[in-house]
C-alpha positions, -999 to 999 in steps of 0.1 A, spaced: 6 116 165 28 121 136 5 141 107 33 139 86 36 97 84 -6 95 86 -8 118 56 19 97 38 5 64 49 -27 77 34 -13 89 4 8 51 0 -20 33 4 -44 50 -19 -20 47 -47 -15 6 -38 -54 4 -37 -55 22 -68 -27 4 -91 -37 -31 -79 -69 -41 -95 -57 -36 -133 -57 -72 -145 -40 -89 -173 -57 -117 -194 -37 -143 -211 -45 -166 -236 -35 -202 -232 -33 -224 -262 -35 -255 -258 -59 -262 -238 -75 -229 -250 -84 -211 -219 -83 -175 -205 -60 -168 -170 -63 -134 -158 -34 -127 -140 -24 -94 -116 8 -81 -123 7 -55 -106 0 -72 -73 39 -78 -69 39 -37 -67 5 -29 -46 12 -59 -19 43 -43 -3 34 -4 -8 -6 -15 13 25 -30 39 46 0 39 13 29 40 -1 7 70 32 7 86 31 47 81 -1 50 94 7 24 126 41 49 132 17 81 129 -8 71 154 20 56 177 47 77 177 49 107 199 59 148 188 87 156 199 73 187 218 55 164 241 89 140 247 109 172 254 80 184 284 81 151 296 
């Protein structure tokens, strides 16, 4: 286990979690409606992909202490 990429996954993916649900409502005129959009889904969508990659590489990847007894 790599503490290093689990503690960076973490920290990725609570910052995605945290920036994603801010929404944005727009006002269509004609017809008048209201669209809530999520910018900031383009941002959170690949950092949740790169802090769950972290965390997969943490749990999977070996020290290097226990490559070198090997």
């Amino acid at each position: 286990m790599s503490k290093l990429a689990i503690l960076l996954g973490v920290v990725v993916l609570a910052i995605a979690i945290a920036t994603a649900p801010m929404p944005l409502t727009v006002t269509l005129e004609n017809p008048s409606r209201n669209v809530i959009i999520y910018p900031n889904a383009l941002f959170a969508v690949p950092l949740i992909l790169l802090g769950s990659l972290l965390l997969l590489y943490g749990i999977t990847v070996k020290n290097q202490q226990d490559a070198n007894v090997s």
